[in-house]
PLY file of the C-alpha trace (Angstrom):
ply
format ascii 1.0
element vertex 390
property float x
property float y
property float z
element edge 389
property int vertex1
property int vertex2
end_header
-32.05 -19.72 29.36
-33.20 -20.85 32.29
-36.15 -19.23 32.76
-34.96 -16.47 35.30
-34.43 -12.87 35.01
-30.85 -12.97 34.67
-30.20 -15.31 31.36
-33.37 -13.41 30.18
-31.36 -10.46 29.65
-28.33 -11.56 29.36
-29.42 -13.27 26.01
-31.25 -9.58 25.64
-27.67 -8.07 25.64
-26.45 -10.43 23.65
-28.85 -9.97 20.66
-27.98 -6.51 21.04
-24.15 -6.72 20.96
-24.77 -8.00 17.23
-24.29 -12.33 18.17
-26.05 -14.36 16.65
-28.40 -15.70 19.61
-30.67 -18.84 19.98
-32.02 -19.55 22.93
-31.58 -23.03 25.11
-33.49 -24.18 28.37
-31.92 -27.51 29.69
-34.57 -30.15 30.68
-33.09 -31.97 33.79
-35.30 -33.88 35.07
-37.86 -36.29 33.01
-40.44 -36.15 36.29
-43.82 -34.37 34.21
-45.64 -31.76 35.75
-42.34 -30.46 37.91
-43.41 -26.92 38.87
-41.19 -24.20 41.26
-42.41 -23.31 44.50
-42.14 -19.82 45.24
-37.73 -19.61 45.16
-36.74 -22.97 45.63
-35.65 -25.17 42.44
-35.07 -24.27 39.01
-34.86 -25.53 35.21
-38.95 -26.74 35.67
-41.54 -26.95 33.36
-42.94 -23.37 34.72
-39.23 -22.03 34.02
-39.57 -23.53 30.69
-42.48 -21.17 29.82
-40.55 -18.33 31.44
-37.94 -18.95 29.23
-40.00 -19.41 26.11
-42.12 -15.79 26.58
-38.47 -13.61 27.28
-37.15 -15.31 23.85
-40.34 -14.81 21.96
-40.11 -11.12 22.98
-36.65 -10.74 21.44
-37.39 -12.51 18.34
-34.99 -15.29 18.46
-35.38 -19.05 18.22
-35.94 -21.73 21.34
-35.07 -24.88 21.77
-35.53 -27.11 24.91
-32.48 -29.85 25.23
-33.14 -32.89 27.04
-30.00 -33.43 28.97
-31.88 -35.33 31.91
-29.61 -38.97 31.32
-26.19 -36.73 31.87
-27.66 -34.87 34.50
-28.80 -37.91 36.69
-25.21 -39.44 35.85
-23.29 -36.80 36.21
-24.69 -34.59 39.00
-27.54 -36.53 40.74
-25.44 -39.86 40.92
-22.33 -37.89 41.45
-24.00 -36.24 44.91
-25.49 -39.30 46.34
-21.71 -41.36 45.83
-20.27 -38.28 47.34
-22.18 -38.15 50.78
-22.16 -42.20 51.09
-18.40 -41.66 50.79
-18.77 -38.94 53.75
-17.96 -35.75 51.39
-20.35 -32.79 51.30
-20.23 -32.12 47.55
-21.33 -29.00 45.49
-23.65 -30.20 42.82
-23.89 -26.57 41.37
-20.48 -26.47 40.44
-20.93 -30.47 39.61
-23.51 -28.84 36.91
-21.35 -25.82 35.39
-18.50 -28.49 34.92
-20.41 -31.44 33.90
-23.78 -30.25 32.20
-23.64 -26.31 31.07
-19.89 -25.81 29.73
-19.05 -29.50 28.97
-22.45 -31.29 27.85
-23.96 -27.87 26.47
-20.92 -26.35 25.35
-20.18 -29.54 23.41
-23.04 -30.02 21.27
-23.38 -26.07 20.39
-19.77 -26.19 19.33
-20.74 -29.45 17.26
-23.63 -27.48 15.72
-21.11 -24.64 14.91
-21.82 -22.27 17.55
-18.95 -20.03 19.18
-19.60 -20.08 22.51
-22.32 -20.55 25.66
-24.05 -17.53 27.24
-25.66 -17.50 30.62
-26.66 -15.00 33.23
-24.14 -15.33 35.67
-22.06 -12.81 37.36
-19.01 -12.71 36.23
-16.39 -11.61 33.99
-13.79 -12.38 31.06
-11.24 -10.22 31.08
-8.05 -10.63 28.65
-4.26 -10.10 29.39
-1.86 -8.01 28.47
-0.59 -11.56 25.76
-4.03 -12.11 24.68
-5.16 -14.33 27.40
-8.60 -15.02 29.27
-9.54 -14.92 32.48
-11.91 -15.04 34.79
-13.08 -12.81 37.37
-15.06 -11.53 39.93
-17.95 -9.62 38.66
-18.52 -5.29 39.42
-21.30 -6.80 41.77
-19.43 -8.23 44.47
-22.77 -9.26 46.61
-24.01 -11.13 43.38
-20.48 -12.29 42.13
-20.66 -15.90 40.91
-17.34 -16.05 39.96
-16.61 -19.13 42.62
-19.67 -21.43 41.08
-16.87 -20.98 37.70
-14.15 -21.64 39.39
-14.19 -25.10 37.67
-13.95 -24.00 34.07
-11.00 -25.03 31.78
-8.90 -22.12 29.54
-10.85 -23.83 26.79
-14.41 -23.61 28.23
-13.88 -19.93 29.58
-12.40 -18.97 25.70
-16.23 -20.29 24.27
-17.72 -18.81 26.97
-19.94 -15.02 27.82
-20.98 -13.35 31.06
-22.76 -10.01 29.94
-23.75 -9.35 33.19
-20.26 -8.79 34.57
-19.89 -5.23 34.35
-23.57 -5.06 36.08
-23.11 -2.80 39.36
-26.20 -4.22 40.82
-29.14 -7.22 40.46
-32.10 -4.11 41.04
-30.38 -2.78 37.48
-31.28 -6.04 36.11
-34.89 -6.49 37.44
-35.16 -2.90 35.76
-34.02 -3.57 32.90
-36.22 -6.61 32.12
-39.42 -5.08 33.04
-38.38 -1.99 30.24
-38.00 -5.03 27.88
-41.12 -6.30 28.54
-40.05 -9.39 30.31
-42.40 -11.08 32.63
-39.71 -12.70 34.81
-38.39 -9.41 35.81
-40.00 -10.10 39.51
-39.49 -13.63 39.67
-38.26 -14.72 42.82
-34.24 -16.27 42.57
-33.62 -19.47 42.94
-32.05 -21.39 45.97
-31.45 -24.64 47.49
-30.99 -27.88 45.44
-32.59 -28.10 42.52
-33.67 -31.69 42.59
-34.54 -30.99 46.05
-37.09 -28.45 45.75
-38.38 -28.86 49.29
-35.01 -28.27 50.92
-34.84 -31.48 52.86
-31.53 -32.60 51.83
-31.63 -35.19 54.98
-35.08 -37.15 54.09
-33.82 -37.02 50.15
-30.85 -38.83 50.68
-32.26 -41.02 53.37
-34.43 -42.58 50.15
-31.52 -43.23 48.19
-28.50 -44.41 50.60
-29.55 -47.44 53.07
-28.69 -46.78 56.35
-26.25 -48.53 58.53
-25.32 -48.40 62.22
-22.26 -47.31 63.18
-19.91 -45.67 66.19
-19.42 -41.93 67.79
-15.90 -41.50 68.47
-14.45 -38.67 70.06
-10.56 -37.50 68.78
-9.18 -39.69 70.63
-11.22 -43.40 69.36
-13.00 -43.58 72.42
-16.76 -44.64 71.50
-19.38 -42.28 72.92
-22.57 -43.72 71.09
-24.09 -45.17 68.12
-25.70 -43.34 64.59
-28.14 -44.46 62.44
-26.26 -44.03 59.52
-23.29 -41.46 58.97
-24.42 -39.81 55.79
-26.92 -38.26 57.95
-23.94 -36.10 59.27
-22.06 -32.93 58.25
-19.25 -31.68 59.60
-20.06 -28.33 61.78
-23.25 -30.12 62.27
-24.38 -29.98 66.35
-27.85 -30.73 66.76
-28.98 -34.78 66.57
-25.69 -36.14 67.83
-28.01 -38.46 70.33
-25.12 -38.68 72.87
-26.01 -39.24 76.50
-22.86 -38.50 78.12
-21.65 -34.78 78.62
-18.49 -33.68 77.55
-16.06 -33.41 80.17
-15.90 -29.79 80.44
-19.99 -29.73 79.90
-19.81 -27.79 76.30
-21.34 -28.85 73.45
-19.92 -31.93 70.89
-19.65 -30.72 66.83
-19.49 -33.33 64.03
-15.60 -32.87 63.01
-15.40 -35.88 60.61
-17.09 -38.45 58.84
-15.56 -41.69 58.25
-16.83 -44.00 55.35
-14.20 -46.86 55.42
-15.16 -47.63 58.90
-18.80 -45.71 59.08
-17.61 -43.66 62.36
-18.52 -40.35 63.19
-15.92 -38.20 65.05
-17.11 -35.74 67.37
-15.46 -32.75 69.22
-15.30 -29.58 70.53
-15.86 -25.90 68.43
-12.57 -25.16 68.54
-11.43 -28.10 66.49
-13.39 -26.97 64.28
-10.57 -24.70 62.88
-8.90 -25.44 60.10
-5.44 -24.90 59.17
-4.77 -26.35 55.86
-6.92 -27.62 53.49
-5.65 -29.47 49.92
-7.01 -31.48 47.09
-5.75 -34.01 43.94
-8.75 -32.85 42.04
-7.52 -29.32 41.13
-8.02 -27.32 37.42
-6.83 -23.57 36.72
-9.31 -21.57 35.06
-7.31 -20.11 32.24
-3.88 -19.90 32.07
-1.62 -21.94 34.75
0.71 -20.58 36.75
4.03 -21.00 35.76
5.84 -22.15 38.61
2.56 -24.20 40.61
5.20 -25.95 42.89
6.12 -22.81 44.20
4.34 -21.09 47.18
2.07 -18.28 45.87
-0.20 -15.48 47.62
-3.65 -15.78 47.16
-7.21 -15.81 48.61
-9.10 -19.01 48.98
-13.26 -19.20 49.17
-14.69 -22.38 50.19
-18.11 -21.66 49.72
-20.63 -19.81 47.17
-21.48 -16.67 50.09
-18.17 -17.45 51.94
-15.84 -14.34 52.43
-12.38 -14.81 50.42
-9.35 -15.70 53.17
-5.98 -14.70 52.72
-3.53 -17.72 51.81
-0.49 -19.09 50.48
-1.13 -21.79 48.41
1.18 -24.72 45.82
1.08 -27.64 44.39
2.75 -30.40 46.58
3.12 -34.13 46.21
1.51 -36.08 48.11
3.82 -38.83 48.72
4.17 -38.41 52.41
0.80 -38.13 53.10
-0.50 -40.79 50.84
3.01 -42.69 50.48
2.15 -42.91 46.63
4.75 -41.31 44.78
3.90 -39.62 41.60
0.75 -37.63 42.34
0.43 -34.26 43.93
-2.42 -31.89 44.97
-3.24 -28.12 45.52
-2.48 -27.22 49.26
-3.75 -24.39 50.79
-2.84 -22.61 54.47
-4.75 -19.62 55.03
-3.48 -17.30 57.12
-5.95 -17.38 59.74
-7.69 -20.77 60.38
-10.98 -21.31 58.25
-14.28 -22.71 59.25
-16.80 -24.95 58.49
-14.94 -26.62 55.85
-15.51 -30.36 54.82
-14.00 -32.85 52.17
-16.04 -32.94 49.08
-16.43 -29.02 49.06
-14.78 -26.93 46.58
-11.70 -24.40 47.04
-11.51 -21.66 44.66
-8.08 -19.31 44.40
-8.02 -15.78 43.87
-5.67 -13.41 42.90
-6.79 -10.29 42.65
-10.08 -10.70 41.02
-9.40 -13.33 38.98
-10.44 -17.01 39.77
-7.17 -18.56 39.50
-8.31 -22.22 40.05
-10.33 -24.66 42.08
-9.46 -28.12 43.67
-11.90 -30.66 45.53
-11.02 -31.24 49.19
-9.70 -34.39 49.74
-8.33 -33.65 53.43
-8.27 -30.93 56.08
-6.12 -30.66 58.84
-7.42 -29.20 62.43
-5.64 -26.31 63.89
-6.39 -27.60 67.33
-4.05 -30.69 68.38
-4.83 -34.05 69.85
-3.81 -35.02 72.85
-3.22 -38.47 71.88
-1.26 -37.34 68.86
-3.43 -38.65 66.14
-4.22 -37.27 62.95
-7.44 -35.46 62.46
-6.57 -35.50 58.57
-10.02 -36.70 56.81
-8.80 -39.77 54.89
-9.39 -40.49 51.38
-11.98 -43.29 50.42
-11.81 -44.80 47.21
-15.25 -47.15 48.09
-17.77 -46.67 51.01
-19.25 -49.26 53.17
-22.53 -47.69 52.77
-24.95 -49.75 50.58
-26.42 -46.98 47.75
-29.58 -48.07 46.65
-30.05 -48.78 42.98
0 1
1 2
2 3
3 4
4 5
5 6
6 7
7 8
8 9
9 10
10 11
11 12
12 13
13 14
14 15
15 16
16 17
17 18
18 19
19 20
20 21
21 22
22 23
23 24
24 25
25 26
26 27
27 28
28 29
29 30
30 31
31 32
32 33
33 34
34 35
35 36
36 37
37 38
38 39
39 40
40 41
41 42
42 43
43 44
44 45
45 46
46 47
47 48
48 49
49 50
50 51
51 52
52 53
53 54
54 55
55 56
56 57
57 58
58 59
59 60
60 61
61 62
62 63
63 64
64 65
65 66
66 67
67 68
68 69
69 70
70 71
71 72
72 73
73 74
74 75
75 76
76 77
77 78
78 79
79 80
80 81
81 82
82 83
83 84
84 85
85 86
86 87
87 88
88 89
89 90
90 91
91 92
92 93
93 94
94 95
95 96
96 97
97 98
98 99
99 100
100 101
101 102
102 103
103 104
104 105
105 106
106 107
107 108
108 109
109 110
110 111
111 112
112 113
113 114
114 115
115 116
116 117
117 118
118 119
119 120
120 121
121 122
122 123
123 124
124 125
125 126
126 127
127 128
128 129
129 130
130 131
131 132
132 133
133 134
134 135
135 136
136 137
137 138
138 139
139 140
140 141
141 142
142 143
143 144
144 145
145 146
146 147
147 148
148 149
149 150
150 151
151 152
152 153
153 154
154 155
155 156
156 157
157 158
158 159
159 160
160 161
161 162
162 163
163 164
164 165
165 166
166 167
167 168
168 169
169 170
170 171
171 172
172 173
173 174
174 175
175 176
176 177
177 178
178 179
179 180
180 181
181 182
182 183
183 184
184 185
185 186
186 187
187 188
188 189
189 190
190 191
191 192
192 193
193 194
194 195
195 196
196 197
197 198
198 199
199 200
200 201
201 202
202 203
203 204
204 205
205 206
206 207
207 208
208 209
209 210
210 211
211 212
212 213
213 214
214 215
215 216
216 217
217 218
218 219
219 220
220 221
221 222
222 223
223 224
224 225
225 226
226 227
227 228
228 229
229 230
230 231
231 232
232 233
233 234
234 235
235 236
236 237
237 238
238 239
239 240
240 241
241 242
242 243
243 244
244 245
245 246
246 247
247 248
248 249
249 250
250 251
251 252
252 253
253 254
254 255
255 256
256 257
257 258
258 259
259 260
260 261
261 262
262 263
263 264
264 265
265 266
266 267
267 268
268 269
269 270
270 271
271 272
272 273
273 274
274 275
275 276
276 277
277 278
278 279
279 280
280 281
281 282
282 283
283 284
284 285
285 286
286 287
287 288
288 289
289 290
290 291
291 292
292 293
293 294
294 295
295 296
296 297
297 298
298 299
299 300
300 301
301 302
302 303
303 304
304 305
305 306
306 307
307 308
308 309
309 310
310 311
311 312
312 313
313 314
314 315
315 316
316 317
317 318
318 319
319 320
320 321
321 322
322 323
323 324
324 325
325 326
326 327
327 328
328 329
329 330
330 331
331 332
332 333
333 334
334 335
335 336
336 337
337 338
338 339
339 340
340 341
341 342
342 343
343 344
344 345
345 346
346 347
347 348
348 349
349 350
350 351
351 352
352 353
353 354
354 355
355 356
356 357
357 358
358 359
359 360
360 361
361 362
362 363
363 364
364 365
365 366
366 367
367 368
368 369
369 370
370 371
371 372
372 373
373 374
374 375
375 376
376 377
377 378
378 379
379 380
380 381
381 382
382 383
383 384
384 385
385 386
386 387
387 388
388 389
């Protein structure tokens, strides 16, 4: 329970299905006196309260777990190694896969519960052999379905979504204020929540030292110096400090971010574009497909409110890009070019409703060629150059 209107009544639901219910607000962070402001953050001491009331209400027991160690190590840590090693990482779906149906899911089972409720949109549907799977929820503007994507067959068999079937979030809000729930106005929660203020830039800049480094265009030609690279995302156009124009006068976009050699390449929009995206990190939530290695039709999403593309996607080796032989990855060519897409984010496959599986971008390839013939493929770093600090 995290203290919000939705796991409010989805444990609500719950108790009413006939399940034996006890409620469970993660502690995440050991800072005292962490409060919300207005929307942004979540899982603070004020949610804690939140969460206490809407379980007193129902009559069932509460428990706060203190699961700030894993958090910092697995979520925290994990986003601060990911943009030193020039990724833009996801530490939402970090914390489903890590914290609520690993860590969480793991000590219920232990005490001999069957499975983890939350208040997320989505659904569990079985198949025609018995099955699960998930999918998309009835409320396609709430649908949380992609923040899942990372779930194993085993985690999505001990999981519950009662909120699926939900046709809208005002339903919700409606209901909790008949149950008496004083959370049934609270505001949702955005941004990151161990960056309650939003400033994602000045956070990091605490925690990864800066170093000096070049702006390259596509081609390797220098056109400046930054500060320090993990101050760049890719899309990103403002604070590029570059004194010379392009040649045709239009405006520079960050394209990639090096951490082996702490460049920054810059470029036009267009390059932008990309057409094929892939990753080594990949899981299917539920039940494989049986033939991976051979091209399938599907939808990709690459972010939470990102409208699902049309693709073809399989799993490949890797051996002629990587020239290790033995490992493969998910690739994915949509059938238009995407946008805004960066190594570190996640890629979620659909078919039909259901989440079929997710990988971790390792590369992207521009639809937009060089001149000079090189690869625009964002490498693969195993280390960064960037000093973390401790």
């Amino acid at each position: 329970m995290s203290g919000g209107v939705d796991s409010a009544v989805a444990a609500a639901r719950a108790v009413e299905a006939g399940h034996e219910v006890v409620g469970v607000h993660l502690a995440l962070s050991r800072m005292p006196g962490t409060l919300r402001t207005g929307s942004r953050g979540c899982c603070t001491v004020e949610d804690s309260m939140d969460a206490q009331r809407a379980a007193n209400i129902m009559g069932i027991p509460y428990y706060v777990w203190d699961f700030s160690e894993r958090f910092k190590l697995d979520v925290v840590d994990d986003f601060i190694a990911e943009y030193a090693a020039g990724r833009t990482p996801n530490p939402c779906m970090r914390c489903n896969e890590k914290i609520k149906f690993a860590a969480l899911l793991e000590k219920a089972m232990a005490l001999g519960f069957d499975a983890v409720c939350t208040g997320h949109y989505a659904s569990i549907l079985t198949d025609a052999d018995g099955n699960k799977e998930l999918h998309r929820a009835a409320a396609w503007a709430k649908d949380q379905s992609y923040v899942l994507g990372v779930l194993t067959a085993d985690q999505i068999n001990h999981s519950m979504f009662p909120l699926g079937a939900t046709p809208t979030k005002a339903e919700v809000r409606k209901e909790a204020a008949e149950r008496g729930f004083s959370v049934a106005n609270k505001p949702d929660s955005y941004d990151i929540c161990f960056i309650p203020d939003g400033d994602t830039k000045g956070w990091l800049g605490e925690r990864v030292a800066p170093v000096t480094g070049d702006i390259l265009d596509r081609e390797g030609n220098t056109l400046g110096q930054h500060d320090g690279a993990v101050a760049f995302t890719v899309g990103q156009r403002k604070g590029l400090s570059i004194g010379t124009p392009a040649a045709d006068g239009k405006p520079r976009f960050v394209l990639e971010v090096r951490p082996i050699t702490n460049t920054v390449v810059v470029g036009p929009k267009e390059a932008l574009a990309i057409k094929e995206i892939a990753g080594n990190k990949y899981t299917w939530a539920g039940l494989a497909p049986e033939h991976p290695e051979v091209e399938f039709a599907c939808h990709v999403q690459i972010r939470a409110h990102a409208d699902p593309e049309p693709a073809v996607a399989q799993v490949v080796s890797t051996a002629a890009v990587t020239g290790v032989d033995g490992t493969v990855e998910l690739r994915i060519i949509p059938n238009q070019p995407l946008a805004g897409v960066a190594p570190g984010q996640t890629a979620v496959v659909y078919v039909g409703t259901r989440a079929l599986g997710q990988c971790t971008i390792d590369r992207t390839v521009s639809a937009v060629p060089i001149s000079s013939g090189s690869s625009v493929s964002a490498p693969t770093a195993s280390a960064s150059p960037v000093p973390v600090n401790a």
